[in-house]
N, C-alpha and C positions, 0 to 999 in steps of 0.2 A: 504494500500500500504506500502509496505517495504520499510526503506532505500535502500535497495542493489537495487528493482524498480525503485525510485528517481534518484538516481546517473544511472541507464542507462538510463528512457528517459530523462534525460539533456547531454546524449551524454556522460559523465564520465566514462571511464574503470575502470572499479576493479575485483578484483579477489577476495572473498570474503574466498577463501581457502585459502590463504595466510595469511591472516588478522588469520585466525583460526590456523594455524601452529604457528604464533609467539605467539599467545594465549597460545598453547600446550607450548612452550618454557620458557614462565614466569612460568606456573607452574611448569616446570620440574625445573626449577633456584628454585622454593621457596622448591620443595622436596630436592633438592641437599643442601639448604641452613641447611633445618632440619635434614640430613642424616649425617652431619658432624658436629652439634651442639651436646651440651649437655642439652637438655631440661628438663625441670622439669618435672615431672607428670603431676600435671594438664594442661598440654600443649597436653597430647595422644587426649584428644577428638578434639582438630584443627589439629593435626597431621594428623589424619583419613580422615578427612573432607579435607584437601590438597590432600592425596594421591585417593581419591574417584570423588573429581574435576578433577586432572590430567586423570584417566580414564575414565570421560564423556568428557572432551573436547576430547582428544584422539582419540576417538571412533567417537565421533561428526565429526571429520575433514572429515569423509567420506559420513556425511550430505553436508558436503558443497562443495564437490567435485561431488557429485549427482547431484547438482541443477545447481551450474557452467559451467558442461559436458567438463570441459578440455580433458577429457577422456572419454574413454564410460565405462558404469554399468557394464558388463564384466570384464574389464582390473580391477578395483573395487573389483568387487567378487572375481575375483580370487585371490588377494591381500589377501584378508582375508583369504580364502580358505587352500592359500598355507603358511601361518604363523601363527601356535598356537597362538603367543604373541596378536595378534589381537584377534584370537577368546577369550584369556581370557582377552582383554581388554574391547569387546564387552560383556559379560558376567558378569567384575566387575560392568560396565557400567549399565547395563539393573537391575542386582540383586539390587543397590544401589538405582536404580529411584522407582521399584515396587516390593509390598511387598511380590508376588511370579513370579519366575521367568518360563514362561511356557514353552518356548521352548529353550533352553540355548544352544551355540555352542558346549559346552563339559559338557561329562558328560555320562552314560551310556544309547544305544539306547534302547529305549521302544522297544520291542517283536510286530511285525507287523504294527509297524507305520514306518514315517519318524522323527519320535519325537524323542528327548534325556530327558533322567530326571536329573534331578540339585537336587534330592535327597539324601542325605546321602554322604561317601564318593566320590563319582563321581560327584558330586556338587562343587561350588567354593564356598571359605571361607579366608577371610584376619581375620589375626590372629597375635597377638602381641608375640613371645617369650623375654623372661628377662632374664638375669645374675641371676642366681638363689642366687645368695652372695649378690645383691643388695637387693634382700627381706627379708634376713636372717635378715642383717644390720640392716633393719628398723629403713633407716638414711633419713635426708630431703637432704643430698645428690641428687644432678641431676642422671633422667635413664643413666649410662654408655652404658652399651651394648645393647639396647632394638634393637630388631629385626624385621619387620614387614616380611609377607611371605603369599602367597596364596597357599591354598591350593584347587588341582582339581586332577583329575583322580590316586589319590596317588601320586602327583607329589610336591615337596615343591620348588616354585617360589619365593626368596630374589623379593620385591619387588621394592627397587633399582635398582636392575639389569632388571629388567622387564620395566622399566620405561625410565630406559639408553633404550634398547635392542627397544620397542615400538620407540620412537624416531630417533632413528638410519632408523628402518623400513621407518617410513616417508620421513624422509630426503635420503634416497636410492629411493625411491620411488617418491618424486619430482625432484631428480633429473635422474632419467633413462627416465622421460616423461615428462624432459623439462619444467616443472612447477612452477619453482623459477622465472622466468624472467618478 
């Protein structure tokens, strides 16, 4: 039995997608935190690992919006449906959990299926760009400019801005269906 089980048969309301949204929100505070620091190097491998949590909880909120049913599976799908930024946060999401991703929201359709391939450039891919003078340098100086950006269907997504942009989605989306209260 689950907590979220617990707290309803003793009668206790909760919204457990709620609890999941401010989840999403601390990680986006500790991406924002790194986005405007200057971190050392060996700081990139928890940098990752922040921005890789931010797009599982992310993605997740619409586990806990399933089970919840504030809304129905519909109004959900189509959410996804009609905003890339979901589908490649579903995408970062799924590629980061297993080691091949089989059916990816974006990405080039397979020829006679309803499948898409997450092969080669039609595939997603986060990716570090650098100040190229920072490496020249080859100073113990902090990354100045270090870039993070995903790459899918030829497209380069600042992932910053992806992560503003994802968020925004949610919070327009709890609040067009009344889901904040």
């Amino acid at each position: 039995m689950s907590r979220v089980d617990i707290l309803e048969n003793s009668k206790i309301p909760i919204k457990p997608y709620l609890e999941q949204l401010e989840r999403i929100k601390r990680w986006k505070k500790r991406l924002d935190d790194m986005r405007y620091s200057k971190s050392p190097e060996n700081k990139i491998p928890d940098q990752i690992d922040f921005i890789l949590s931010f797009f599982i909880n992310c993605f997740h909120l619409r586990d806990f919006l399933k089970y919840s049913k504030p809304v129905s599976d519909d109004i959900i799908n189509r959410f996804f449906e009609d905003n890339i930024e979901m589908q490649i946060c579903r995408d970062i999401c799924n590629e980061s959990k297993h080691c091949s991703l089989e059916n990816p929201s974006i990405g080039a359709r397979i020829p006679g299926t309803n499948k898409k391939s997450a092969k080669g450039w039609d595939g997603i891919c986060l990716v570090k760009e650098y100040d190229p003078f920072q490496e020249v340098l080859k100073n113990n100086n902090p990354i100045k400019n270090i870039k993070y950006v995903i790459l899918t269907e030829g497209v380069k997504y600042d992932v910053f801005d992806l992560t503003d942009r994802c968020l925004i989605l949610w919070q327009n989306f709890f609040e067009k269906y009344n889901l904040l209260k």
